[in-house]
C-alpha positions as CSV (number, residue, x, y, z in Angstrom):
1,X,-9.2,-48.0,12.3
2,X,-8.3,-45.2,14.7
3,X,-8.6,-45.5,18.6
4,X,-11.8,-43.8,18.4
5,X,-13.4,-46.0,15.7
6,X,-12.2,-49.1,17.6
7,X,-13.7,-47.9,21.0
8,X,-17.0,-47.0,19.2
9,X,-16.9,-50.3,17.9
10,X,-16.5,-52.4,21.1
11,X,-19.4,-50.4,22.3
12,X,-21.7,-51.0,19.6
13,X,-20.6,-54.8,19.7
14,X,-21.4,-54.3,23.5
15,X,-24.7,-52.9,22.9
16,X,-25.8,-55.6,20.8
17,X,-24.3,-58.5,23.1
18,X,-26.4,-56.9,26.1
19,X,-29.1,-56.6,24.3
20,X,-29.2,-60.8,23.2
21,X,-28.2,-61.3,27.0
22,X,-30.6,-59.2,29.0
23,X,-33.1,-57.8,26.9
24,X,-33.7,-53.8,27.0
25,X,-34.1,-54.5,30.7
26,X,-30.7,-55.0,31.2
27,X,-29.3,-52.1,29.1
28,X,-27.7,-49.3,30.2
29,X,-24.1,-47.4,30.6
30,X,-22.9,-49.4,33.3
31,X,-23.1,-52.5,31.4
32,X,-22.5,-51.7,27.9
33,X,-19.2,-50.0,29.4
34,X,-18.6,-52.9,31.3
35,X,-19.0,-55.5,28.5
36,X,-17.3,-53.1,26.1
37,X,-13.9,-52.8,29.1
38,X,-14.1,-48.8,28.5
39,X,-14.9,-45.9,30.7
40,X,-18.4,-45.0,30.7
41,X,-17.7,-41.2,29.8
42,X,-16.9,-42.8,26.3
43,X,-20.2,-43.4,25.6
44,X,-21.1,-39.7,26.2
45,X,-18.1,-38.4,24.8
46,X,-18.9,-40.5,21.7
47,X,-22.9,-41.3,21.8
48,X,-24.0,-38.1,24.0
49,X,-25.0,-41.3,25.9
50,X,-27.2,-44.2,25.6
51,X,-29.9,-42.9,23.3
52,X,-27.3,-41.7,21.3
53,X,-25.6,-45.3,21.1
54,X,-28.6,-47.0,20.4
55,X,-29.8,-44.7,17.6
56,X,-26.4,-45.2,15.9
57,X,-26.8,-49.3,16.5
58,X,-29.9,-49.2,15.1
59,X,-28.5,-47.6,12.0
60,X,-26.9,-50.2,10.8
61,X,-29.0,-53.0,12.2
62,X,-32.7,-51.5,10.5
63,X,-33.9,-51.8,7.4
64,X,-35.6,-48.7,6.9
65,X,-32.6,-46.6,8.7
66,X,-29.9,-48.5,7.0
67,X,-31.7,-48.7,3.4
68,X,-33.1,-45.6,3.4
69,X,-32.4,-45.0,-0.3
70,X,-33.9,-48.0,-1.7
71,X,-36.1,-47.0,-4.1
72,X,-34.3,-43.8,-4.9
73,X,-31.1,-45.5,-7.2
74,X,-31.7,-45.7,-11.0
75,X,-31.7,-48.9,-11.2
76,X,-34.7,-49.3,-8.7
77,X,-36.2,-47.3,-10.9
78,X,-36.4,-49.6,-13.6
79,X,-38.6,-52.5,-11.4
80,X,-42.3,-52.6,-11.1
81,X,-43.7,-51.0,-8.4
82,X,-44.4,-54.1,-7.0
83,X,-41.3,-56.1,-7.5
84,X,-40.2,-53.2,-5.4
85,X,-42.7,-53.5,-3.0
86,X,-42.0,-57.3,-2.6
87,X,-38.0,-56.8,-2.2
88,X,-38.9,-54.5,0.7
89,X,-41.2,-57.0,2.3
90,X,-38.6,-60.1,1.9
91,X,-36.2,-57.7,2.9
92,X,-37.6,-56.8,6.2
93,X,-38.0,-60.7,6.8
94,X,-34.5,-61.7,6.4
95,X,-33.8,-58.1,8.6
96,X,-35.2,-59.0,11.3
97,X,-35.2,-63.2,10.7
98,X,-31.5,-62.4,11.2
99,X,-31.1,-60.5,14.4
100,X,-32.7,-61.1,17.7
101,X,-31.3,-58.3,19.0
102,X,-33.2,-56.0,16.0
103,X,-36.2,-58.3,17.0
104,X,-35.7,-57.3,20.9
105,X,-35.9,-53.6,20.1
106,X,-39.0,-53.7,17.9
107,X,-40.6,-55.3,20.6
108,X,-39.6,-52.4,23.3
109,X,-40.6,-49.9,20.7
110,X,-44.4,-51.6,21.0
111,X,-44.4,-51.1,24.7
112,X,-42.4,-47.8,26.0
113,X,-42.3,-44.7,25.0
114,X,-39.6,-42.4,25.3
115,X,-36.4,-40.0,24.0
116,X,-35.3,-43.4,22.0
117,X,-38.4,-45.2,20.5
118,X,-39.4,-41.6,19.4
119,X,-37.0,-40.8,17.3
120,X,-36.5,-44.7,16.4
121,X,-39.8,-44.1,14.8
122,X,-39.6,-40.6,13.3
123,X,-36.7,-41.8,11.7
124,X,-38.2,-45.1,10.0
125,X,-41.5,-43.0,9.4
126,X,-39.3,-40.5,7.4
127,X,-37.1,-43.2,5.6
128,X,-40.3,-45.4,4.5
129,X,-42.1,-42.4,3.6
130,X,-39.3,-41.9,1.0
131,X,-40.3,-45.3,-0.2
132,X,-43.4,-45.3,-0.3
133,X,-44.0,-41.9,-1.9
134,X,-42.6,-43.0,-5.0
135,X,-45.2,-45.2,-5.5
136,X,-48.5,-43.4,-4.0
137,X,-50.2,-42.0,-6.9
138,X,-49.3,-43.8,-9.5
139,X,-52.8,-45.1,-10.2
140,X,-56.3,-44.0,-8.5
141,X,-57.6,-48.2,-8.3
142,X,-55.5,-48.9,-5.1
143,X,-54.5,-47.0,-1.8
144,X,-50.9,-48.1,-2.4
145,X,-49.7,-46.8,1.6
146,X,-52.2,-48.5,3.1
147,X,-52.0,-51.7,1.6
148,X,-48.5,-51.6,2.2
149,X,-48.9,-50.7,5.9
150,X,-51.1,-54.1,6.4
151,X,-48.9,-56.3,5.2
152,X,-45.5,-54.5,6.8
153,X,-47.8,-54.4,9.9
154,X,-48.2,-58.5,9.1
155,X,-44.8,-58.8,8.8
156,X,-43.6,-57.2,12.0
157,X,-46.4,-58.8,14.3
158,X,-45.8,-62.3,13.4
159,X,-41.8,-62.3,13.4
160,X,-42.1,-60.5,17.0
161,X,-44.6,-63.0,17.9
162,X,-43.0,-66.3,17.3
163,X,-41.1,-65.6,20.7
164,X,-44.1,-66.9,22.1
165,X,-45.6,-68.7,19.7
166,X,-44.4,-71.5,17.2
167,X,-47.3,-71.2,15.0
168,X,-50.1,-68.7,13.9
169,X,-53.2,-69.8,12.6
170,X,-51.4,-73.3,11.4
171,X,-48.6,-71.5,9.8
172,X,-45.0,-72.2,11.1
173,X,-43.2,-68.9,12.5
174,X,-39.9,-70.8,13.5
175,X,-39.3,-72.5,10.3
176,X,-38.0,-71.3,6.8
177,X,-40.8,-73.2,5.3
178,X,-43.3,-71.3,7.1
179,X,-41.7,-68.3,6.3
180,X,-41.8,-69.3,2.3
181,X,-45.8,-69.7,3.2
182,X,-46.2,-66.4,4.5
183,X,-43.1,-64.7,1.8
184,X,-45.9,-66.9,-0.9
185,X,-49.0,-65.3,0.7
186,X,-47.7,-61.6,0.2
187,X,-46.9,-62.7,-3.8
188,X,-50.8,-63.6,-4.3
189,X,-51.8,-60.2,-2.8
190,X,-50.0,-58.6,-4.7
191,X,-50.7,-60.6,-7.8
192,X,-54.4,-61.0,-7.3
193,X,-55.0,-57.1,-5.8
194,X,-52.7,-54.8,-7.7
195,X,-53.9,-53.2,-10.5
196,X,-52.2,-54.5,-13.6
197,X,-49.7,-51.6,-14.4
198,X,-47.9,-51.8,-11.0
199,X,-47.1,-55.3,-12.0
200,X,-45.8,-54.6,-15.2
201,X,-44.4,-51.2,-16.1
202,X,-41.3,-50.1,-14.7
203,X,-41.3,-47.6,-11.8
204,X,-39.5,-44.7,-13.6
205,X,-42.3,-45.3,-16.8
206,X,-45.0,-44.7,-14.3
207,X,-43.7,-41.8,-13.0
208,X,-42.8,-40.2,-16.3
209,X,-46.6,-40.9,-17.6
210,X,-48.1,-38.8,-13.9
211,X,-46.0,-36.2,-14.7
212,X,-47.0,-35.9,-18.4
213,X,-50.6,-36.0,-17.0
214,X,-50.2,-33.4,-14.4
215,X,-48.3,-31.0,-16.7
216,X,-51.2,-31.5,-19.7
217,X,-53.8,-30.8,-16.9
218,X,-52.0,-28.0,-15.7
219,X,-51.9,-26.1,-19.6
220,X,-55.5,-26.5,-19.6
């Protein structure tokens, strides 16, 4: 690792360390610098400055950022749509489960708006858009993004929420067995509101049979 990968380093590990300490509150170049035992300047020189650190933390730390070509890899391509769908979901759980720090700035993204949670969210918009695009369209019975949104949206609220609260609705939000009752509940939507060829054909056969279909309604 070369001086300059080493330095970035102890910053990043900085970032993350403030982050679990203070919250965003407490983030900034003084204290990262601080924590990290560097010069400030670094984090310009490096970062072009906090935003610039925390974008780069949070692509390794998010799912969408960090996984970005998911679906995209051959061998995705040969799972149902909604075994797909389902990794994502359990996926994002075990993301965010494992990281308080990724938990803490989800939370800020709800609440301020600026340079950072913009282009936090432009960049997960565009990488789940990738996602999701595969599979919108591949049948006319369901509004696949949608659906999707809901339960990501489900997802999101009550990991963020079991800060403050132990339970939702009865349902543990502390506790892996709660989690496996939530993880459960998203299987029986899928299972009972899916039509039936998202939960059995392979993505890549899908695809191949809209394509034959728009290129037939195209010759006539």
């Amino acid at each position: 690792m070369s001086r300059r990968e080493n330095t970035e380093r102890k910053l990043l590990n900085a970032l993350e360390e403030q982050i679990n300490e203070t919250g965003m509150v407490g983030v900034g170049v003084n204290a990262v610098a601080k924590r990290a035992g560097v010069s400030k300047e670094l984090i310009y020189r490096y970062f072009d400055g906090m935003p610039g650190l925390l974008l780069a933390w949070m692509q390794e730390q998010d799912f969408w950022t960090a996984r970005a070509g998911l679906i995209r890899d051959e061998e995705s391509s040969q799972q149902t749509p909604a075994v797909l769908i389902l990794s994502m979901l359990h996926a994002q759980i075990e993301a965010l489960a494992g990281s308080e720090s990724l938990r803490e700035i989800r939370r800020w993204e709800l609440i301020e708006q600026n340079e950072v949670t913009e282009q936090l969210a432009q960049r997960r918009e565009k990488a789940a858009r990738s996602f999701i695009d595969r599979v919108d369209g591949l049948t006319q019975e369901l509004d696949v993004p949608a659906v999707v949104s809901i339960m990501l949206a489900g997802v999101l609220y009550m990991m963020l929420r079991s800060r403050t609260e132990s339970h939702f609705l009865g349902v543990s939000l502390r506790t892996n067995a709660g989690w496996q009752r939530l993880y459960a509940a998203l299987e029986q939507i899928i299972d009972a509101g899916f039509p039936e060829n998202l939960r059995t054909q392979a993505l890549a056969d899908l695809e191949r049979v809209k394509g034959e279909e728009y290129f037939d309604g195209s010759r006539q």
